[in-house]
N, C-alpha and C positions, 0 to 999 in steps of 0.2 A: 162869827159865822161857822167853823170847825162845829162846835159843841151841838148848834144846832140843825148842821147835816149828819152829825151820827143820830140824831133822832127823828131825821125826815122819812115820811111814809113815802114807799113807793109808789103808792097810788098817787099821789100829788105830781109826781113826776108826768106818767100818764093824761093827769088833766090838764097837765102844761101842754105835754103834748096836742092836745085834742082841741085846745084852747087857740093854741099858734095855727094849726090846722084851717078850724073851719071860721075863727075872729071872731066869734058871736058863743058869749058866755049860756045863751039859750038851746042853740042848734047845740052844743059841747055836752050840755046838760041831758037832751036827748039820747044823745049817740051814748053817752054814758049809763045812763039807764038813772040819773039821779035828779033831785032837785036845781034848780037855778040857783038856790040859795047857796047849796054843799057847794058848788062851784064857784062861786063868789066868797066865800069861806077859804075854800081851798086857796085860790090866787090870792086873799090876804095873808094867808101861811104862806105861800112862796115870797110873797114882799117881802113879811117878815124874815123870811133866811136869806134871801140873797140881796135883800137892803138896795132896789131899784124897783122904779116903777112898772117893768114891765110887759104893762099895756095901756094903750091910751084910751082910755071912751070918744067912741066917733059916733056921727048919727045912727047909724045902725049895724053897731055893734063895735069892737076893739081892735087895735092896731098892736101889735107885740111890738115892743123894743129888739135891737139888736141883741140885747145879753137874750132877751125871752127868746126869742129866734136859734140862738146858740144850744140855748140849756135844753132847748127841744127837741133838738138834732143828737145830740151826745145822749138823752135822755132814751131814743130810741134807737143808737146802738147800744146801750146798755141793755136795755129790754130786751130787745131781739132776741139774743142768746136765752133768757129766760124763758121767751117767749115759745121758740122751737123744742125746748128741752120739755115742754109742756105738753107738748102738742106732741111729740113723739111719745110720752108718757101715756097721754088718754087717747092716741089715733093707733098705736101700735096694731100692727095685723099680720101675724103670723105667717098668712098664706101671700101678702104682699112684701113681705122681708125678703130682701135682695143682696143682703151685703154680706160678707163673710162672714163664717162661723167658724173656730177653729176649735178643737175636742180633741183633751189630751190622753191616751188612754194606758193602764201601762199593759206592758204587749202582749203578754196570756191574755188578759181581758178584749185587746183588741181583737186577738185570734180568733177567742172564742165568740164577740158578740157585736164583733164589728159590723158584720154583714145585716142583723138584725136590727142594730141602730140605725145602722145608715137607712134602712128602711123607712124606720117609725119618724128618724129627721126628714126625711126625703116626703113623707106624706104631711109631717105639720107644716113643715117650713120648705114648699115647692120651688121656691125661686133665690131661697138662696145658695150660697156658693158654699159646700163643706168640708171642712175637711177635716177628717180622721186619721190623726197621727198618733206615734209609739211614745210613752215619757222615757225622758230620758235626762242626763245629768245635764244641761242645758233648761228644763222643761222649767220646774220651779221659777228661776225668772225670769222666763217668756212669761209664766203666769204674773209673776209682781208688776212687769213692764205693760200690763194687759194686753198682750199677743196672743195668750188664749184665754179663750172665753169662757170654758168648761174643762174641766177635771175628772177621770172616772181612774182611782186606784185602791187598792186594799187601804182597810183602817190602820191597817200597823202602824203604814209608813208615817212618819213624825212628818207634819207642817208645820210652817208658823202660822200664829195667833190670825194673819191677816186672808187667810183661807178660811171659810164658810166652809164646815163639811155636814154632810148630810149622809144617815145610812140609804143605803138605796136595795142591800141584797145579802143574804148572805149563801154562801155556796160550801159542798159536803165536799169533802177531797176524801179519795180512796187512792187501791194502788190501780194500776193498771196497766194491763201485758195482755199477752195473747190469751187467747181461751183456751185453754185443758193445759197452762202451764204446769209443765213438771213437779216445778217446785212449790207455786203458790197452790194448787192444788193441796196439798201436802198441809203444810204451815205459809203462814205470813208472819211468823215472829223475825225478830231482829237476828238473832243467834242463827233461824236457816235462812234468810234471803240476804245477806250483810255483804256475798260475795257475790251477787249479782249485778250486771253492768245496770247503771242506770241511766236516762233518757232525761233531758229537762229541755224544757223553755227559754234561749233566753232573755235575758232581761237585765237590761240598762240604770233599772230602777233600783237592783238590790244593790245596797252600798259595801257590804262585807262582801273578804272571797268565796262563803259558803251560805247558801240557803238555809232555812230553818231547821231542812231533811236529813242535811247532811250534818250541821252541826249536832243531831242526836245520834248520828253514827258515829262520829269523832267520840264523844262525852261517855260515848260504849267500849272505848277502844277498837272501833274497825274503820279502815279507812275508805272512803266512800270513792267508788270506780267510773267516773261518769264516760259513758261510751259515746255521746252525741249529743253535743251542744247544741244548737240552733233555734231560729226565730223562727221559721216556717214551719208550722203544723201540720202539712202534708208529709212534708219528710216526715216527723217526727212519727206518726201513723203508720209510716210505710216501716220505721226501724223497728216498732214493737211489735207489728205483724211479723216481723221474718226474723227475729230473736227470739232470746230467752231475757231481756233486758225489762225493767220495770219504770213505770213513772210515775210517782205523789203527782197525784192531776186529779180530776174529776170525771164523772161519769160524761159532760160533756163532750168531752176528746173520746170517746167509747163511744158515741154515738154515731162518730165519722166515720165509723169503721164496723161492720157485722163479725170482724175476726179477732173483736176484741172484746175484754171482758173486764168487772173493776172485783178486787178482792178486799177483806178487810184490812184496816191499817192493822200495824203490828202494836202492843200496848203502849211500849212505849213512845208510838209516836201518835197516842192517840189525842193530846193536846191540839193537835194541828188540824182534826178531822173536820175542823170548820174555818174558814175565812168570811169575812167580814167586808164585801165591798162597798164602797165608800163615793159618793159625788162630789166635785165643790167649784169654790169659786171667790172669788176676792169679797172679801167683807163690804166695802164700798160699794158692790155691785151690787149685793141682795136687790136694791129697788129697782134694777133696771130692768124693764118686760123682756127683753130679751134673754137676762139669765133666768130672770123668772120662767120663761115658757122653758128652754132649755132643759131646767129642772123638772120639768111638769111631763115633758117629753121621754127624757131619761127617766124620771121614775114610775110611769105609765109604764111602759116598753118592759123594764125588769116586774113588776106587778104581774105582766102577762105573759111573765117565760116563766116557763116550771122546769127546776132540771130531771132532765130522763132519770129513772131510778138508776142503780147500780147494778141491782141484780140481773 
């Protein structure tokens, strides 16, 4: 019997089921959408694998045995779970989704485009529960454990194999300080602005002591002065407005502010003038409509954001 349940069709299962159900191999036949025959067929392929009779022919119609009876019952909770996963696959609705969404984002990104996803989620996905958090060194296996559902970080950052990524954006970095700065007015080379305090973001995500900015001031010989660390972008607005301090950002963070302006990068940190942002998601998941729409979502939304110019 082994050899010949690793070769039973599921479907037979089913007409067992439908068989035990309604006792009449005709009515089975109906409900099924098939021949009388296909299902007199079928219940001699289940004889044959499970080497009992069954079902008994009565006047009108069959009487299942106890194993049939059984096999019929185990046969539909086996299904079920198929059954559901189906039906969530082709009933899925967007604007009916109710259940959590969690979106990992890393924290520049969130700063800057939180407000604006949560929007675009907030319009596809009405009813469900979102939520918009920072990555951080914990994040990664929240993702593997499937605790989150979506991923939004730069491409640098190395994943494993088992992360789906997808480009979604990419964005211009300049510097950016007050407007009529002193200095940047002037030059934006590394040689005159190297003794300037700087301003950053920060961030849970980067795994070395130094950002990319700084390790090209180190690589110059100057050591880089950072005056104000922090996650909140408000602050960080308010400290380049009332300095002379600079920050590797983008024209985005310039936009929060009229009393700010972006300059050119300096040469040699003009490798950096672009970032590359990144979506993903567990490989496993690709087919599920949920990170499908997700995706569809998040990359709709970056589609229809342009960043403010610079100048």
């Amino acid at each position: 019997m082994r050899n010949q349940l690793e070769d039973l069709d599921l479907n037979l299962l089913r007409l067992l089921k439908v068989v035990v159900e309604t006792r009449n191999t005709s009515v089975a036949a109906d409900k099924l959408g098939i021949s009388q025959t296909s299902v007199s067929r079928g219940v001699a392929k289940l004889r044959e694998t499970f080497g009992d009779q069954l079902f008994i022919r009565k006047a009108h119609g069959v009487e299942p045995s106890e194993l049939a009876e059984k096999l019929a019952e185990a046969a539909e909770n086996m299904l079920t779970p198929f059954t559901n996963v189906l039906a969530a696959y082709q009933e899925f609705d967007p604007l009916l989704y109710d259940k959590e969404i969690v979106i990992s984002l890393e924290l520049s990104l969130l700063e800057t485009f939180g407000q604006g996803l949560y929007r675009a989620l907030s319009k596809a996905l009405p009813n469900a529960a979102i939520r918009l958090v920072y990555w951080n060194q914990e994040s990664l296996s929240r993702v593997l454990e499937r605790k989150i559902d979506y991923l939004l970080h730069y491409e640098a950052m190395p994943l494993p194999q088992e992360i789906y990524m997808h480009h979604v954006s990419d964005m211009e970095v300049s510097l950016v300080a007050r407007k009529n700065h002193p200095i940047l007015s002037q030059s934006t080379e590394l040689e005159d602005i190297h003794h300037l305090p700087l301003i950053k973001i920060a961030s849970d995500a980067v795994p070395s002591k130094y950002d990319p900015f700084e390790e090209v001031y180190i690589q110059n010989g100057y050591t880089p002065k950072t005056r104000l660390l922090s996650h909140c972008l408000p602050i960080i607005v308010e400290a380049l407005e009332t300095s002379d301090a600079i920050s590797f950002s983008s024209s985005y963070i310039r936009s929060k502010s009229d009393k700010l302006a972006c300059y050119p990068l300096p040469k040699k940190i003009q490798q950096y003038r672009k970032f590359t942002i990144a979506g993903g998601y567990l490989q496993s998941r690709r087919g599920f409509p949920i990170n499908q729409c997700l995706h569809e979502v998040v990359q709709s939304f970056f589609n229809s954001t342009v960043q403010p110019p610079s100048a």
